[in-house]
C-alpha positions in Angstrom: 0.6 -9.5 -29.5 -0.4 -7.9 -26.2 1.9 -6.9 -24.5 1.0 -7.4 -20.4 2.5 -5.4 -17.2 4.7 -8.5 -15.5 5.6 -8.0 -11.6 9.7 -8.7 -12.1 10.7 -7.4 -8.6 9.7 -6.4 -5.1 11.3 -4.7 -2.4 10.6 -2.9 1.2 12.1 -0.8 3.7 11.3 0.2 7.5 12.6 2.7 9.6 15.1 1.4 12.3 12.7 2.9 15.3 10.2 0.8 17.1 7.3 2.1 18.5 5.7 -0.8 21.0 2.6 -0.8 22.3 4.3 -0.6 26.2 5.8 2.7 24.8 2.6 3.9 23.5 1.0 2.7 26.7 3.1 5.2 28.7 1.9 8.3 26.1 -1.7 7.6 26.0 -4.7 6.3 28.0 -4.2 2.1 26.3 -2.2 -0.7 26.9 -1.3 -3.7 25.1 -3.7 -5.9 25.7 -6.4 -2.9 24.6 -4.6 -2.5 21.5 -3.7 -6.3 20.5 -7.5 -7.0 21.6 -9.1 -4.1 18.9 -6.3 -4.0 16.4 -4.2 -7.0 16.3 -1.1 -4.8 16.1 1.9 -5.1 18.7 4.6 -2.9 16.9 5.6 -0.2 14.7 8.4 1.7 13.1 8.5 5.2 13.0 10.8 7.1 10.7 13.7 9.1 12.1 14.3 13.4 12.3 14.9 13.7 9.0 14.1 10.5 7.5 11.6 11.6 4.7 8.7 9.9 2.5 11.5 9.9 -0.4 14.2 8.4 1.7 12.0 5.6 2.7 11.2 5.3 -1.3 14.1 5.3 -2.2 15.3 2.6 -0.3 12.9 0.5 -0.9 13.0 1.0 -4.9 16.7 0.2 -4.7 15.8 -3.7 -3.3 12.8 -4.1 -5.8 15.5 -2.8 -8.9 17.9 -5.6 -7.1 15.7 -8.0 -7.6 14.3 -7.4 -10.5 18.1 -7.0 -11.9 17.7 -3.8 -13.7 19.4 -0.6 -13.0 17.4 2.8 -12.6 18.5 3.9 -16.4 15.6 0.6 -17.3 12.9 2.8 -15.6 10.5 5.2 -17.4 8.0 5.8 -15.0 7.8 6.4 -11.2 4.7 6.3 -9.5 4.4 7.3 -5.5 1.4 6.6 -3.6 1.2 8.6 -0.5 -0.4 10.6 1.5 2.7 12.4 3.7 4.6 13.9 0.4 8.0 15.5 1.6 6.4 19.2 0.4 3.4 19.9 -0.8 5.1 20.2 -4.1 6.9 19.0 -6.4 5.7 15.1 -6.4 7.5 13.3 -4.0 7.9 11.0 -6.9 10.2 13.6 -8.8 12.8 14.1 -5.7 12.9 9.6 -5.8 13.4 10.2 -9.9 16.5 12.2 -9.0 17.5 10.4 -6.1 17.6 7.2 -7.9 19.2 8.3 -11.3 16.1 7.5 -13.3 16.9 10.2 -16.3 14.0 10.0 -18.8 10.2 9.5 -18.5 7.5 11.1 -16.0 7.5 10.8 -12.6 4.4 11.9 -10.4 2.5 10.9 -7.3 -1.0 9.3 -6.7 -3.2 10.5 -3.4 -5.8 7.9 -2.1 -4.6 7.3 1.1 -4.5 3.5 2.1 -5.8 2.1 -1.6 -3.0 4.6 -2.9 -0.9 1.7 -3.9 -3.4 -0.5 -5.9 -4.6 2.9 -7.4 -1.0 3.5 -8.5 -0.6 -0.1 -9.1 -3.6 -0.2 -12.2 -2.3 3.7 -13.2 1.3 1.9 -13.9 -0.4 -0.8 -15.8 -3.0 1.2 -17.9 0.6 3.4 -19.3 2.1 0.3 -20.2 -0.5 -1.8 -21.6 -0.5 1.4 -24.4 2.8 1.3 -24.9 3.6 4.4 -23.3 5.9 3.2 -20.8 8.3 0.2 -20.6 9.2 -0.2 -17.3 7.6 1.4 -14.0 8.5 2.3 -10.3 5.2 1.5 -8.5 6.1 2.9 -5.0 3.9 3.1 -1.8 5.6 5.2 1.0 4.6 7.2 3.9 5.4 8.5 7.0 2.3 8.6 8.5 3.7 9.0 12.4 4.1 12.8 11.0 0.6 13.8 11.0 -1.2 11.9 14.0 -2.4 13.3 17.0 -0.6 11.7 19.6 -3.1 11.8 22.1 -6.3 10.3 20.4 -5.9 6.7 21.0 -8.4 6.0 18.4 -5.1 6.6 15.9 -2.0 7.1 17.0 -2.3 3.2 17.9 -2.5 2.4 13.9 -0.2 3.9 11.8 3.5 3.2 11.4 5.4 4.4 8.9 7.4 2.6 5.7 7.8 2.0 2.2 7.2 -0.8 -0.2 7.7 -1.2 -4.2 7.6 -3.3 -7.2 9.1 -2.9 -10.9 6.8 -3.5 -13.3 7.8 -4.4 -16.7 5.9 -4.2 -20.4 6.3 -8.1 -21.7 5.0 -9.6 -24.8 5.7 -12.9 -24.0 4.6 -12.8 -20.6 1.7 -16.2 -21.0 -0.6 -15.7 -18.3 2.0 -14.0 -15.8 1.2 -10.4 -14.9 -1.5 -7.9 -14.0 -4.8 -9.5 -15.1 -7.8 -7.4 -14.0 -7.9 -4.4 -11.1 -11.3 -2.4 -9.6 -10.7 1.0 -8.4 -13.9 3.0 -6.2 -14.1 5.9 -5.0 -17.1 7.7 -3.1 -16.5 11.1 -2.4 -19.9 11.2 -0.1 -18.2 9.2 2.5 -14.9 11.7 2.8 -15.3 12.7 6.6 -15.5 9.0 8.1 -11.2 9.3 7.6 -9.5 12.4 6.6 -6.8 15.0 7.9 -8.3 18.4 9.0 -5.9 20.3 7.7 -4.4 21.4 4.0 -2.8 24.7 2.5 -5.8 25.3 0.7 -8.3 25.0 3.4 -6.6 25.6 6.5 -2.9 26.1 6.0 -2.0 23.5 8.2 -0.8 20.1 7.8 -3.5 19.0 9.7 -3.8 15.6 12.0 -5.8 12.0 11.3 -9.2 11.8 12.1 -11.5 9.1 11.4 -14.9 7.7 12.6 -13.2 4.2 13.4 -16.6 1.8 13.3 -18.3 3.2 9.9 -14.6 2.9 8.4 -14.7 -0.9 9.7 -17.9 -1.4 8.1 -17.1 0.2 4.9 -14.3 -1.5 4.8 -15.7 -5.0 5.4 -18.4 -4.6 2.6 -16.0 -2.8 0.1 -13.1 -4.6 0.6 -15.3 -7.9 0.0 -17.1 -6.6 -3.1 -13.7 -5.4 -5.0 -11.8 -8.7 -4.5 -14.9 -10.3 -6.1 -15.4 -7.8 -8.8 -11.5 -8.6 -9.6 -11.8 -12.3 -9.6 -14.8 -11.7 -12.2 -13.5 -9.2 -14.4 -10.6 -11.9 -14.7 -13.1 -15.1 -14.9 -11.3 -17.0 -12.5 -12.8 -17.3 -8.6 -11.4 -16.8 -4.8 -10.7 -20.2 -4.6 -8.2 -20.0 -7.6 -6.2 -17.4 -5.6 -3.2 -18.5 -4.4 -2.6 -15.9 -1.9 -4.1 -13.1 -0.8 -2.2 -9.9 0.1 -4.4 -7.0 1.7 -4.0 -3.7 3.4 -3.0 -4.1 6.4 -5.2 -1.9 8.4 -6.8 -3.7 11.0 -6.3 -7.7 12.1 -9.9 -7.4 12.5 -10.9 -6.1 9.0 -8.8 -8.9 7.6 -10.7 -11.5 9.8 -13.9 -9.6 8.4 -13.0 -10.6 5.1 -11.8 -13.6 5.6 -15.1 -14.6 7.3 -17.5 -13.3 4.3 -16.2 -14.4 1.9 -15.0 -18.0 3.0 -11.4 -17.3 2.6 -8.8 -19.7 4.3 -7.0 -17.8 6.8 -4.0 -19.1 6.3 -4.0 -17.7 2.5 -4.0 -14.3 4.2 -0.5 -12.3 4.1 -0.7 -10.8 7.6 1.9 -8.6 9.2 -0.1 -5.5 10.6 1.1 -7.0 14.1 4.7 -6.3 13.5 4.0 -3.3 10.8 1.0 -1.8 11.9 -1.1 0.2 9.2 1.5 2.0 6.8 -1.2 2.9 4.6 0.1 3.2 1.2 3.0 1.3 1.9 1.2 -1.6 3.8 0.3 -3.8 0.1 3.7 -3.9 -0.9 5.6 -3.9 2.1 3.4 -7.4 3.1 4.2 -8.6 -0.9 7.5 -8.5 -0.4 7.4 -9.7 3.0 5.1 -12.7 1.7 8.2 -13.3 -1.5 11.3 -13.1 0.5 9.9 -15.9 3.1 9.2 -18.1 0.6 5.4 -18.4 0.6 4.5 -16.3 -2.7 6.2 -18.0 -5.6 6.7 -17.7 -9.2 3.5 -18.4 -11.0 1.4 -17.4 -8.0 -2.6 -16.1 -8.3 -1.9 -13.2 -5.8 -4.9 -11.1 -5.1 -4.5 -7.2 -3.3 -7.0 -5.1 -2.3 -7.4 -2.2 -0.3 -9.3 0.9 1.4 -9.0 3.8 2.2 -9.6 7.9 2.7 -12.0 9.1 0.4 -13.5 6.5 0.4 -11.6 4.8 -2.1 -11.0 1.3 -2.8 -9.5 -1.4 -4.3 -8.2 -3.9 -5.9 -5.5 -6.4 -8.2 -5.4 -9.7 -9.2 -1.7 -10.4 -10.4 0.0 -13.8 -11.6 3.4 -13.1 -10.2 
C-alpha cells in the first residue's frame, strides 16, 4: 500500500513586538487609513535584537511537535523555508536540527520567498512518499523586518516577521487524509518585479526589498488563480469541494482578487494579513494554524494553500487534514 504524507500537527509563533500602522505612520510618509485602504493590513510583529529566523522556528516547531504528540527524536527531516537565514551558511534548518534535539536525518533550507512554504511543503512530501523519510519538520520562518528599507512606503508597510510549522508524517493507512496533489512554478524572466538588491555573491551586501508593487499584483492574481485550479485537477476534485482555503497572506487585496475570479466564498478564505501582515514564508502556516486552533479547520477538512512569490515562483497544496 501507499503510503501518503498525513498533516498530524500545526504550530506558530510571533514575536512579542507590534509594529502598528500609527507607529509606521510617524516613520514614513502613510497613515492608516492609506495602508488599511491598499493593503488591508493594520499590524505587525517584528522580532526582537537578537531574536533570530531559528528562534522563531524553533518555537514554532515545538507547538506543532505538541500537537502532533511526538517528540523531536520522531523527526527525520527538517525543512526551512525562508528567505532571512541566520548566516548565509550553514542552513538555518541545521542550527533548528540542533536546537531542537532532532539527531538523525537531513536537515536543509528551501529559498522561494513567499511560495517558500508550499515549495518546502511538496519537497517534504515527495521524500516521504519514497520512503526516504518518516516524519518531517516543514517550517516557514522569517524575519523579514531585517532587510526592508524603512523608508520606501511601498514595503516596509507589508512585511512582519514570524514563523509557522507542521509535522508531517509517512502513513499507510492514512484513507483519503493527507497531501493529495501540489503545483509548483517558477519563471525566472519575471525575477526583478520582487527581489533584494543585495547578496555576497553579487554585491556583498545583505541588500533591502524591492518590488514593482502593481505587476506583482497582477502576477499574483493570474498565478495564484491558475495553481489552485491546476491543484484541484491534478486531484479530480473542484473549488467548490474545498473546504477552506488558506493562502499567502500578502495582500487583503490579492485575496479579494482571487476570491473574485474564481467564485470563491469569502468567508472560506483564512484571512489574518490584517493582524500579521505579510510574513512571507511563514504567512501559510502561521494562518493554518491560526485557522485549526479557532476551531474552523477540522479533522477531515479539504484545505487548499497556495502562494507567490520572488522569482516568480508559485504555488500550491491541496491537503485533507
Amino acid at each position: 500500500m501507499a503510503s501518503r504524507s498525513v498533516l498530524t500537527g500545526v504550530g506558530s509563533y510571533l514575536p512579542k513586538r507590534v509594529l502598528s500602522n500609527a507607529e509606521l505612520s510617524r516613520r514614513v510618509d502613510t497613515s492608516d487609513e492609506w495602508i488599511v485602504e491598499r493593503t488591508g493590513i493594520r499590524e505587525r510583529r517584528i522580532a526582537a535584537d537578537g531574536e533570530k529566523t531559528s528562534d522563531l522556528a524553533c518555537a514554532a516547531s515545538v507547538k506543532a511537535l505538541e500537537a502532533a504528540g511526538r517528540d523531536a527524536k520522531d523527526i527525520d527531516l527538517v525543512i526551512v523555508a525562508t528567505t532571512t537565514p541566520d548566516l548565509t551558511f550553514p542552513a538555518t534548518a541545521a542550527r533548528v536540527q540542533a536546537e531542537l534535539g532532532v539527531s538523525h536525518g537531513a536537515a536543509f533550507d528551501i529559498q522561494a520567498v513567499c511560495s517558500g512554504f508550499i515549495f518546502a511543503l511538496a519537497t517534504a512530501d515527495n521524500f516521504l512518499a519514497r520512503g526516504q523519510a518518516k516524519a518531517a519538520l516543514v517550517i516557514g520562518a522569517e524575519t523579514f523586518s531585517r532587510i526592508m528599507d524603512w523608508e520606501d512606503r511601498g514595503t516596509c508597510v507589508l512585511f512582519g516577521d514570524g514563523a509557522g510549522a507542521v509535522v508531517l508524517e509517512a502513513r499507510e493507512d492514512a484513507a483519503d487524509r493527507g497531501v493529495i496533489s501540489t503545483f509548483l512554478r517558477t519563471d525566472g524572466r519575471m525575477h526583478d518585479l520582487l527581489y533584494v538588491d543585495g547578496g555576497p555573491s553579487e554585491t556583498q551586501t545583505v541588500g533591502k526589498v524591492r518590488m514593482v508593487g502593481n505587476a506583482v499584483f497582477r502576477h499574483a492574481v493570474e498565478h495564484i488563480s491558475g495553481a489552485m485550479l491546476e491543484a484541484c485537477a491534478r486531484a479530480g476534485v473542484s473549488l467548490d469541494d474545498v473546504d477552506w482555503f488558506v493562502p499567502h497572506q500578502a495582500n487583503q487585496r490579492i485575496l479579494d482578487g482571487v476570491a473574485r475570479k474564481l467564485g470563491i466564498d469569502v468567508d472560506k478564505v483564512v484571512s489574518t494579513v490584517a493582524l500579521h501582515g505579510n510574513t512571507s514564508a511563514a504567512s501559510v502556516p502561521l494562518a493554518l494554524d491560526v485557522a485549526v486552533r479557532d476551531g474552523r479547520i477540522k479533522s477531515g477538512d479539504l484545505v487548499l494553500m497556495e502562494a507567490l512569490g520572488g522569482g516568480l515562483t508559485w504555488g500550491a497544496a491541496l491537503i485533507r487534514v
